[in-house]
N, C-alpha and C positions, 0 to 999 in steps of 0.2 A: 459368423459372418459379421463383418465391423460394419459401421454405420455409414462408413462410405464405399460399400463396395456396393457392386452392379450385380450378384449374384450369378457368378460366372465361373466356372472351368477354361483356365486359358491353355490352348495347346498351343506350345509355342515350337517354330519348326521353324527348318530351310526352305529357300524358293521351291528344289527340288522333292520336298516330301509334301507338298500340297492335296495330293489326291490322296496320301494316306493320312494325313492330318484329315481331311473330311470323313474318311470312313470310321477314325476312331470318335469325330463329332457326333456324327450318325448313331454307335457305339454306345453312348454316353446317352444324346437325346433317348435312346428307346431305353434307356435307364431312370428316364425321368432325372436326370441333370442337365440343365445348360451349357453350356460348352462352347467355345467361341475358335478360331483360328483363321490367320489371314489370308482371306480369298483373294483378292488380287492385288497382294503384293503391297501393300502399304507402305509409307515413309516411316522409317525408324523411330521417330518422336511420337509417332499415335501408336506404335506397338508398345513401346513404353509406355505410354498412357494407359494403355490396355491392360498393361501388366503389375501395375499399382493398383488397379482397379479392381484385380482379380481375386476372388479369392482362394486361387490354389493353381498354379503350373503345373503343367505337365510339359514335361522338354521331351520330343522324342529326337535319340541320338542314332543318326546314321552318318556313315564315312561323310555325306553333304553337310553334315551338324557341326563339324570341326573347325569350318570356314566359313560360319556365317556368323557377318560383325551383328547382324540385327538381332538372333539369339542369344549372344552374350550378352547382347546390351538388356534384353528382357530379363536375363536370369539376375543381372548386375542390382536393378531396378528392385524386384520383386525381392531381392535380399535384401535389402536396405531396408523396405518395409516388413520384413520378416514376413510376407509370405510363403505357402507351405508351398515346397518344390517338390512336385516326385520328376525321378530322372530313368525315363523308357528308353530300354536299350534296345533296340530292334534289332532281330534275326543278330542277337548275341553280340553287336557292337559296343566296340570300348566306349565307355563314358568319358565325357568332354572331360575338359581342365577344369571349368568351372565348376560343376558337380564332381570332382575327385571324392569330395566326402562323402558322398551319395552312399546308401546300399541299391544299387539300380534293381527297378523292374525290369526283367524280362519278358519277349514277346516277338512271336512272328508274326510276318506281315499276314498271314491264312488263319491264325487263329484271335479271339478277345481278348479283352483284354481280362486279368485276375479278377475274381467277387472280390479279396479284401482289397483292391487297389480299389473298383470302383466304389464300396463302400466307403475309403476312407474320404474319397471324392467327394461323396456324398457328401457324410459328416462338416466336412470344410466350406458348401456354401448352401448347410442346411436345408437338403433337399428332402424329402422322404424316402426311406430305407429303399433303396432301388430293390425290385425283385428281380431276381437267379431265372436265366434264362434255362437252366436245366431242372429248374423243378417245376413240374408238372400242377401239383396240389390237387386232383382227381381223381379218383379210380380211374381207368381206361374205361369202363363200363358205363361209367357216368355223362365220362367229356363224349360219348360214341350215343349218349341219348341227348344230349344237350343239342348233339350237331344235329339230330334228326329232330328236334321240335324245331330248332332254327330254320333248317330245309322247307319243314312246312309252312310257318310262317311268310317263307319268303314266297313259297309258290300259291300261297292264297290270295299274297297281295298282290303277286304279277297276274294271276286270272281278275282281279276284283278290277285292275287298272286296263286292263288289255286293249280294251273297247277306246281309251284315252289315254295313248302314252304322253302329250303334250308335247311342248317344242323343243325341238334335237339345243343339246347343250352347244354351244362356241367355243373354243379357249378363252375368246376375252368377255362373254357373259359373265355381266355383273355377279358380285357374290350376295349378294339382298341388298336390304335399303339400310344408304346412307343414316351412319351412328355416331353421335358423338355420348361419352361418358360411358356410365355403367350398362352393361348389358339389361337387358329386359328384363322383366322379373323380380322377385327376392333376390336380397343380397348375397352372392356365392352362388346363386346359381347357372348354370351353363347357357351360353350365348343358344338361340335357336340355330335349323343345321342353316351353314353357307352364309353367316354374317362374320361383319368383325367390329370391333367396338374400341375404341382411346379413350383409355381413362385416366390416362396420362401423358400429355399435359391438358388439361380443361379446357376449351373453349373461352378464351378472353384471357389465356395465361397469360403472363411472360415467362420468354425462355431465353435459354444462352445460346450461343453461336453453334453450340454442339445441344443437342437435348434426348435426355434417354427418355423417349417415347417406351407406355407397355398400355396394354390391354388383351383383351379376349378375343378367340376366334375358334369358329366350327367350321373349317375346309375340308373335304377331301386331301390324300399326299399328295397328288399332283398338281396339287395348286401353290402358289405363293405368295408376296406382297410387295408389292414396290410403293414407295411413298416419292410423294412430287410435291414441291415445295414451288409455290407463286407466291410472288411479291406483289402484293396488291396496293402499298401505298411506302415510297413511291412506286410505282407502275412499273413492272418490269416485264419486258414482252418473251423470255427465256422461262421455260420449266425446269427444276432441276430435279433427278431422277435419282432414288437407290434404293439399294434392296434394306427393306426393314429387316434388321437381324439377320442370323446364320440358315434363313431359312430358302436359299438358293435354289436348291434343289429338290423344294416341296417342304412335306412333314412338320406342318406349320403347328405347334402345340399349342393348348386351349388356353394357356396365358404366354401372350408373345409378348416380346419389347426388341428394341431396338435404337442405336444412336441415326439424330437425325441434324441434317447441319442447315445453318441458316445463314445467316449474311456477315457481313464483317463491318456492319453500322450499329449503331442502339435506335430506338424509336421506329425502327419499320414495320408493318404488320405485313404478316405472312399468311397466308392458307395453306395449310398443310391435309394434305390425301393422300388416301391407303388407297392403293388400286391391288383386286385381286386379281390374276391370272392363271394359266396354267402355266408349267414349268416353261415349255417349250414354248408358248407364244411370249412370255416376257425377257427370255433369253432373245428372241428373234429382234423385240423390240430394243432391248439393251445393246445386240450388236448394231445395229441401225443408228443409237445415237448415243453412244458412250464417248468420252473424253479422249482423246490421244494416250493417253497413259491409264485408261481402263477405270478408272475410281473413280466414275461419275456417269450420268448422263444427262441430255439437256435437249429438250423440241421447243419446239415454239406452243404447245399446246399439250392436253389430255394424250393419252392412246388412244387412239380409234377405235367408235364401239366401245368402247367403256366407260362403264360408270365408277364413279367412287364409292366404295364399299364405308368408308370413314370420312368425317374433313370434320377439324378445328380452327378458326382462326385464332390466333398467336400476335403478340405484340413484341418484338425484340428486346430485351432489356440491360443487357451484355452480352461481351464479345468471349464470354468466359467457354472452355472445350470443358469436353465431357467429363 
C-alpha cells in the first residue's frame, strides 16, 4: 500500500451494475477488506480521484461495461499510476478493450467471488489474510457445544434482565456519548458496544475541502453513519449531509473512515458530526432532504431525536480534494 493511498479496493462498474457492485462490496467487507464503489452515481473527475487513490481495481465487465466512458476513464487513470487491475468477467462476458491484456476473472452473478482473487485483494491494500468462507476450523462436535454454552449464556442473562428490560430502542436513538479522539480505554482496544469515536481528524484540526475522516465503531448491522457538516463561523444556517464511507446499507466495521467535504473558502471553522441511525430511518431522512442529483443532503438543522454520536471542530485550511 503507497503512502498515498486510502486503503481501498475500488470496484469500479456501470450505472447499470450498481446493485452488483454492492454485493461484491459486501463480498469483500465480510472478508475483512474495504472496498468502495459508486453509490449514486458520481461525476467522472471524483471516480478518477477515486481510482488514483486505490489500491487495487476491480473492473467488473458486463455487456453495460462496454459503454461506459466513466469506466474507461477509471481503468485509464489507475494505469498511469500502475495500479493493480483485476478484470471480473461476469456470467462469462467478453473483456473491455481496455483490459484486452487482462487474464480475466471469472464469475457469476449467484456465486463469490475466487479465495485467490480475494486474497490477492487482500495482499494489495494490506489487509489481514481474509479467512475462507468454506472452512469451518471445528470439529462439528465442538462448534455444536460451543452453540449450547452460548444458548445458555444467553438465557441466563434474559432471565437475570426480565424483571428490567429497559427502554424500547428507536431508529434514531442515539448510539452513546458524544466522542471525539481515541476510543476509551488502552490503546487498540475496542470502542465499548453502540459508540463511535474520530480519531481522524482531531479536534482543532485543519482539513481540506475534501477530508478522509477514520475512526472506531461498535454498532449493530443495521445501523449506519451520516456525518453533517455546520458552518459555524461564518454562520451558516444550512446542514450538510452524507453518508460516511460505504457503509449505506448498515455493517459499519470497527475501524471506519470515510471522505467528508467542507466549504470552498480557507479560514472557516466547521463542526463536523457523526449521527448513528438505523438503515431505514436515515434512508427515510436522506430521501427527505438529498440534493436534486442525489450526492448530498442539506436541513436546516440536526435529525430529529438525535444525538451526535461523534463532533470535531475543524478549522478549513485549503480547498485541496481528497
Amino acid at each position: 500500500m503507497s503512502d498515498l493511498s486510502a486503503g481501498y479496493v475500488l470496484i469500479c462498474h456501470a450505472p447499470e451494475d450498481r446493485d452488483y457492485a454492492e454485493v461484491l462490496a459486501r463480498q469483500l467487507k465480510g472478508r475483512r477488506i474495504r472496498a468502495r464503489y459508486d453509490q449514486r452515481g458520481a461525476a467522472i473527475e471524483q471516480l478518477i480521484k477515486l481510482a488514483r487513490r486505490a489500491d487495487a481495481l476491480l473492473v467488473v465487465m458486463t455487456p453495460a461495461a462496454h459503454d461506459s466512458e466513466a469506466l474507461s476513464a477509471q481503468i485509464e487513470a489507475a494505469r498511469d499510476l500502475q495500479v493493480p487491475t483485476y478484470a471480473l468477467a461476469v456470467d462469462n462476458n467478453e473483456p473491455m478493450v481496455e483490459l484486452g491484456d487482462e487474464v480475466p476473472w471469472r464469475v457469476t452473478r449467484n456465486h463469490p467471488l475466487e479465495d485467490t482473487l480475494v486474497t490477492a485483494l487482500a495482499r494489495d491494500v494490506e489487509a489481514p489474510p481474509p479467512p475462507s468462507p468454506r472452512r469451518l476450523g471445528l470439529p462439528i462436535v465442538a462448534v455444536l457445544v460451543a452453540m449450547a454454552v452460548a444458548l445458555t449464556v444467553a438465557v441466563t442473562a434474559a432471565v437475570a434482565h426480565r424483571g428490567d428490560p429497559g427502554p424500547e430502542a428507536s431508529p434514531t436513538t442515539k448510539a452513546g456519548p458524544a466522542t471525539t479522539g481515541s476510543a476509551p480505554g488502552t490503546t487498540g482496544s475496542a470502542p465499548p458496544a453502540g459508540t463511535v469515536t474520530i480519531a481522524s481528524p482531531a479536534d482543532g484540526a485543519v482539513v481540506k475541502k475534501c477530508e478522509h475522516v477514520s475512526g472506531s465503531a461498535s454498532l449493530p448491522e443495521n445501523q449506519t453513519i451520516l456525518y453533517a457538516v455546520d458552518r459555524v463561523s461564518p454562520p451558516d444556517k444550512t446542514w450538510y449531509y452524507g453518508y460516511l464511507g460505504s457503509y449505506e446499507n448498515g455493517s459499519v466495521p470497527s475501524t471506519m473512515s470515510g471522505d467528508v467535504y467542507f466549504g470552498s473558502a480557507t479560514a472557516q471553522k466547521y463542526d463536523l458530526f457523526l449521527y448513528v441511525m438505523s438503515v431505514g430511518a436515515a434512508r427515510t431522512f436522506w430521501n427527505a432532504h438529498k440534493s436534486s442529483d442525489g450526492s448530498y443532503a442539506f436541513a436546516a438543522g440536526p435529525p430529529a431525536g438525535v444525538k451526535p454520536a461523534a463532533h470535531v471542530r475543524v478549522t478549513q485550511g485549503s480547498v485541496g480534494d481528497c
